[in-house]
N, C-alpha and C positions, 0 to 999 in steps of 0.2 A: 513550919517547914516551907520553903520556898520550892512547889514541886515544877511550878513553871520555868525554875531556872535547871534545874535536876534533866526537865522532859527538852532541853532544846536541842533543836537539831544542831547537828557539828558545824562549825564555822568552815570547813573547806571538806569539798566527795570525800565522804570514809572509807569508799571504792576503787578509788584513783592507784592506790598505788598495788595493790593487787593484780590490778588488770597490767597494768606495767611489768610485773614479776612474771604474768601466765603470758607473755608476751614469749617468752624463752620457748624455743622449740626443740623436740627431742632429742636434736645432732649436737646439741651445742657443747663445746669444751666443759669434761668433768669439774675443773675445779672453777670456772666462771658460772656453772651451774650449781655450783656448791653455795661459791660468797656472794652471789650477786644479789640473791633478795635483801641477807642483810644488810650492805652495800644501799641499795633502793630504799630499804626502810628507813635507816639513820639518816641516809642524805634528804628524803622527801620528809622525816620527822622534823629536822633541822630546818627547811624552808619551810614548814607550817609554822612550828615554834616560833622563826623572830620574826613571821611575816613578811618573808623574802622579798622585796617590789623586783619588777621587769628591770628597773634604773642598776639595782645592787647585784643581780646576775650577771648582768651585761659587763659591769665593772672586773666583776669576778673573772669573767671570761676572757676579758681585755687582759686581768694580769698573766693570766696563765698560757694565753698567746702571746705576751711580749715575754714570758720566760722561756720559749719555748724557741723564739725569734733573735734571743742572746745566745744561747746555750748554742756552743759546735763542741771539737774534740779537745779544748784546752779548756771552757766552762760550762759548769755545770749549771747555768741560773735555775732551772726547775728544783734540782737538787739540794740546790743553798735553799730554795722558798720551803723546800719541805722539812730543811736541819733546823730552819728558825723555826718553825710549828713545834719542831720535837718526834718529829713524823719516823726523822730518818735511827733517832735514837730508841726511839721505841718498839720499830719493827725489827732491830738489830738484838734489841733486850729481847724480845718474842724468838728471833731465830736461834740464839742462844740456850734458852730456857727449851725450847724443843729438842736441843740436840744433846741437851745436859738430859731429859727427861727417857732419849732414845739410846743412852746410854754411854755418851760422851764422857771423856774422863775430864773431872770435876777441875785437876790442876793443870789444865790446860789455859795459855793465856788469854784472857778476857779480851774480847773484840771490841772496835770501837767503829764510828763512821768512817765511811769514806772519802767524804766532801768534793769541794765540785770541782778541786782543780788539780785529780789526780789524772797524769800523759801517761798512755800507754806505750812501750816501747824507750824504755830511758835504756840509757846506753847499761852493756854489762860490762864492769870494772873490775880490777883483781885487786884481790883483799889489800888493805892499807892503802886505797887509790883516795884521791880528794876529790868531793861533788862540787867544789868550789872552783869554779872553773872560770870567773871574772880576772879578767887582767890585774896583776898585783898593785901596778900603777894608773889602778883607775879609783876615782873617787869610792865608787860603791864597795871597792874590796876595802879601801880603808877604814869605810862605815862596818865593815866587815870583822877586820882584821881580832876584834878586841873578845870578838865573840868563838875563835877557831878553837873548834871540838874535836878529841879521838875519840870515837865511839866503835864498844865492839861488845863480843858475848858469841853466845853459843846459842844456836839451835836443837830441840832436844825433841826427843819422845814424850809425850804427858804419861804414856801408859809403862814406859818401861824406863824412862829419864835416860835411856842410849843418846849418843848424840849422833844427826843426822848427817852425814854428808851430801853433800849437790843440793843440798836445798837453795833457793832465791831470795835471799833479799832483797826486796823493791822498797827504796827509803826515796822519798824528799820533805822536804819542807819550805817554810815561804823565808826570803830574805830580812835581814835586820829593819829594814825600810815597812818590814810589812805586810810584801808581793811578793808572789809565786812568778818566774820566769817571765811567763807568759805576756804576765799585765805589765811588765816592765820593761823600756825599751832599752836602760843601761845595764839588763842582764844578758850573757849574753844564752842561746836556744840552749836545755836542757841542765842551766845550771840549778844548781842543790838538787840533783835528780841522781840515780844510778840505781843498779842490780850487782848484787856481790854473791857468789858461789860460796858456800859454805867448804871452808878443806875436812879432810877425814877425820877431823878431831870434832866437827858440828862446827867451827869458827869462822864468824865474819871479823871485820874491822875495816874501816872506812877514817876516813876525817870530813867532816863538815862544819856545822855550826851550831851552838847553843840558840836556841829558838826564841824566838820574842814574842808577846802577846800582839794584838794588829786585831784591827777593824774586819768584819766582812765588807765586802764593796757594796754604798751605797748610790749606784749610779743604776741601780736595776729593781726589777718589783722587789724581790726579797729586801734591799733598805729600804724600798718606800712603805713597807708592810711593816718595821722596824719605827719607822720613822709615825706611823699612825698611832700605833701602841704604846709610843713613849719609852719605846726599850734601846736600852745599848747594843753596841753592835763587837764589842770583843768576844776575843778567842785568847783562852790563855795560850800561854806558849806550849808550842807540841811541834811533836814529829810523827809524822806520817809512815809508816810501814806497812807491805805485805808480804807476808813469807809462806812459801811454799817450799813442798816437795812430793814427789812422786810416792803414792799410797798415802799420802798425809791430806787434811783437810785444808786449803791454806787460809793461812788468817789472816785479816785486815782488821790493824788497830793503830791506836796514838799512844805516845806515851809526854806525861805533861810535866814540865818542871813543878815540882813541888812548891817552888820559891812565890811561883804566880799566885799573885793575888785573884785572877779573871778563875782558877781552877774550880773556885768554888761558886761561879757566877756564870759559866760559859754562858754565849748566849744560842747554840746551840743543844747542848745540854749531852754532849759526848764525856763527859770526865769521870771516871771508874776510880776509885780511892787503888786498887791495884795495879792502877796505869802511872802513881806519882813517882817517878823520880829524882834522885840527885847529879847533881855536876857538881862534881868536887875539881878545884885547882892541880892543875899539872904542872909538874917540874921538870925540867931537864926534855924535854920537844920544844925545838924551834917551830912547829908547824899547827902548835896546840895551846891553847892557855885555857883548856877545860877538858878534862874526859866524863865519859859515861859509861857505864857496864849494864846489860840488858841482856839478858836470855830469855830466848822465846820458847814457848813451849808447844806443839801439835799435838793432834788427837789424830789420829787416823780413819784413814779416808770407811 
């Protein structure tokens, strides 16, 4: 037996990170007193393990300050760095599985991410309004035109399937090209964005677009961290929703066309087998060449 190699002292202080957790003084926030050693441990476990150098912290730093340095109220760059981890889907699977455990009703709809390029304040529309809001005689509506969706459903109870009135639906999604408003300059502000009021039946309905797969942007640390790893950078095709209502929990989730290929490859890893739907062909609307049917379900607040 080799007891020389058994008796050696630790490669880096076996003290260090101890003295860092009794660092926390009596006042400090309950639940940052709770997580933080763990937090300390795994993070300072992780710099011993691949023997961290000064060079690859520093780098690490650099990206987290340039996502930080992207990100205002139209993107989220920290937030995409943390979808491609798997960060943002995991801790969404965690606040789920809490609220199913604290006695959330089971058939309630499954939530999904939020991603980075959800606008607060999109305009509120009256039911059967269009989010398609590009000039008809612009190139991009025509890029457009092949994809035009009526999308509607109900809003429901999970616990009693009543259907809700006044509840919000907050929908967008990214244009056929790809991009979301924002990044695009032949969009014009707030297009494929809106909020629809449920009538006393629980009913929305809206007209938009059947969704396409598209790249996350790689002009920012999340592609170059994409780009390190050798991974792709699609999103199947989805649509973006949160629906609320007053005493209800609101939810945020996607719903992904079934027909994508990328659904079972996201490269942020939001796709729930209860989130696939269909677009089947429509007859007889000039304003539609696909519809969708979707009800949502809440749990209460």
């Amino acid at each position: 037996m080799n007891t020389g190699k058994m008796n050696a002292k630790p490669k880096y202080d076996p003290e260090f990170t101890d003295s860092v957790i009794a660092a926390t003084g009596p006042k400090a926030n309950p639940r940052l007193a709770q997580i933080m050693p763990s937090l300390l441990r795994h993070l300072h476990d992780f710099a011993r393990e691949v023997d961290l150098t000064v060079a690859e912290w520093a780098a690490g730093v650099d990206l987290i300050n340039a996502a930080g340095l992207m990100s205002d109220s139209k993107r989220n760059e920290t937030g995409l760095l943390c979808d491609i981890l798997g960060l943002e889907s995991l801790v969404d699977e965690i606040t789920s599985k809490l609220l199913l455990s604290a006695g959330a009703e089971s058939t309630a709809t499954p939530s999904a991410v939020l991603g980075p390029f959800y606008r607060a304040d999109a305009p509120i529309l009256a039911n059967g309004s269009s989010i398609v809001l590009a000039a008809r005689d612009s190139a991009w509506f025509r890029q457009a035109e092949p994809l035009l969706t009526h999308m509607s459903g109900r809003v429901l109870s999970a616990s009693s399937g009543r259907p809700i009135a006044g509840a919000v639906v907050d929908v967008w999604l990214a244009g056929p090209n790809g991009m979301y408003e924002q990044q695009d300059a032949e969009q014009p502000d707030m297009n494929l964005r809106g909020r629809f009021r449920t009538d006393a039946h629980g009913r929305y309905a809206l007209y938009g677009l059947r969704p396409t797969a598209y790249p996350i942007p790689l002009d920012g640390p999340a592609g170059h961290v994409l780009k390190l790893l050798d991974r792709h950078p699609y999103r199947p095709a989805h649509v973006h929703f949160i629906v609320s209502a007053p005493g209800y929990r609101a939810l945020t989730t996607q719903v992904f066309d079934r027909e994508d290929p990328y659904v079972k490859d996201d490269s942020v890893f939001a796709t729930k087998d209860e989130l696939l739907v269909d677009f089947k062909k429509r007859s007889g609307d000039a304003e539609a060449h696909w519809s969708l049917t979707y009800d949502f379900t809440l749990c209460e607040a």
